[in-house]
C-alpha positions as CSV (number, residue, x, y, z in Angstrom):
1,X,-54.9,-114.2,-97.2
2,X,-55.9,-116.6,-100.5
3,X,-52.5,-117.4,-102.7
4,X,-54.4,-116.8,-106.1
5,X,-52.4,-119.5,-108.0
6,X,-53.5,-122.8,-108.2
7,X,-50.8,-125.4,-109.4
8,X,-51.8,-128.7,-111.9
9,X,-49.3,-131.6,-111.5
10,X,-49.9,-135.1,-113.3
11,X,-49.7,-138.3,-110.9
12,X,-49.3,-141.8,-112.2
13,X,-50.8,-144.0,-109.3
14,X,-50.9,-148.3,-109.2
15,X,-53.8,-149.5,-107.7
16,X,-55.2,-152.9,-106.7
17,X,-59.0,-152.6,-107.5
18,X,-59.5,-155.8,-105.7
19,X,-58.4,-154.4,-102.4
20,X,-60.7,-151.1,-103.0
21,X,-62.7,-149.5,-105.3
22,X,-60.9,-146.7,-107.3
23,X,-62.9,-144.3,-106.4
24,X,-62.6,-144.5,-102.2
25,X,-59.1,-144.1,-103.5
26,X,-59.7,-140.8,-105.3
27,X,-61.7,-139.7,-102.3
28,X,-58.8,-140.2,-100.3
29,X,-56.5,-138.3,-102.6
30,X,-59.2,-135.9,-102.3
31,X,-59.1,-135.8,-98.8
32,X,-55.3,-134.4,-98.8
33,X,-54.1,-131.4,-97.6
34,X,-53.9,-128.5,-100.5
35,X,-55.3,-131.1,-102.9
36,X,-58.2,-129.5,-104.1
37,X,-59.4,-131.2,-107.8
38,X,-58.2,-134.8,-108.7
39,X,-59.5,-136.0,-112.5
40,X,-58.6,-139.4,-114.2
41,X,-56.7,-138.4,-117.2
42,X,-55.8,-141.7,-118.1
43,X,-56.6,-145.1,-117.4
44,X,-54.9,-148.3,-118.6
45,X,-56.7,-151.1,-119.8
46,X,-53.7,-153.3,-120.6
47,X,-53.2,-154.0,-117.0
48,X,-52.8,-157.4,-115.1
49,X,-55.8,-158.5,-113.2
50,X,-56.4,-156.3,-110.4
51,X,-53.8,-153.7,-111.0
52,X,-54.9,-150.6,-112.5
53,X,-52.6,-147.4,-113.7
54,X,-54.4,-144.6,-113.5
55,X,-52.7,-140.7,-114.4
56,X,-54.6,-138.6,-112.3
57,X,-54.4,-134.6,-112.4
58,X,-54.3,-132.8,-109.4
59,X,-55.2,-129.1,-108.6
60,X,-53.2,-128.1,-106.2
61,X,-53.9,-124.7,-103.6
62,X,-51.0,-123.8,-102.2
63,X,-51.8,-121.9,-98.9
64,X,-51.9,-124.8,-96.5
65,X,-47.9,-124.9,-97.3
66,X,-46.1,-121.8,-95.8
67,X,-43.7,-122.0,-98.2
68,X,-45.2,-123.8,-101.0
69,X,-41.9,-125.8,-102.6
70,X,-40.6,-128.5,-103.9
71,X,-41.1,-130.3,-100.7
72,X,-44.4,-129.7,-100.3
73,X,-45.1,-131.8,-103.4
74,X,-43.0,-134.6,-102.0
75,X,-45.1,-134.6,-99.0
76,X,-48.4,-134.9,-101.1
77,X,-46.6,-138.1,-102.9
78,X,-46.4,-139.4,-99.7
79,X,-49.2,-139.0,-98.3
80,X,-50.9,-140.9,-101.7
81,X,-48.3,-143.8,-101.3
82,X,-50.1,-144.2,-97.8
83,X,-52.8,-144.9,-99.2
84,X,-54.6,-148.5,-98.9
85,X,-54.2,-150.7,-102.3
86,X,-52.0,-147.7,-103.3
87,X,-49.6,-150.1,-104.9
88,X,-46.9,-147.1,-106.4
89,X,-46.9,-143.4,-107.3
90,X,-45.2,-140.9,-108.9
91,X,-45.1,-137.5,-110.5
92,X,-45.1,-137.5,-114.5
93,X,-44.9,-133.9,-115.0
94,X,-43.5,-130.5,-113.1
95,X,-46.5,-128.4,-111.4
96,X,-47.1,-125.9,-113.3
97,X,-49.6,-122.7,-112.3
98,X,-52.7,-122.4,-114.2
């Protein structure tokens, strides 16, 4: 069965560009279970050298979680603080369903 609700959450990430091109790291972000659309909302120019904040929104498909909570979320968070040249992340807003 498809859970018809798709949630939208806003992630402020740290990255070091030197280490990796942002863009492996969005594929990677990508690559994360019930992570289904990752956009760059935002990114910060008035950053030092090599690291980058970036505010990504995230679509996020529920069904892989049996039952989708809170901690499913904080799993997600963790799995993008694994990350390589991942430097910090966090939530910005609360998912809401769209």
């Amino acid at each position: 069965s498809t859970n018809p609700n798709v949630y939208l959450i806003y992630c402020k990430i740290v990255v070091n560009s030197d280490q990796r091109p942002v863009v492996d790291i969005l594929s990677d972000v990508r690559a994360i279970t019930g992570v289904t659309v990752v956009d760059i909302k935002n990114a910060d120019d008035k950053t030092h050298g090599v690291r980058h904040v970036i505010i990504l929104s995230l679509k996020i498909d529920p069904s892989p979680f049996q039952p989708f909570s809170k901690e499913s979320y904080n799993e997600i968070l963790t799995e993008i603080k694994k990350i390589p040249a991942v430097l910090a992340a966090k939530y910005t807003t609360t998912p809401k369903s769209v």
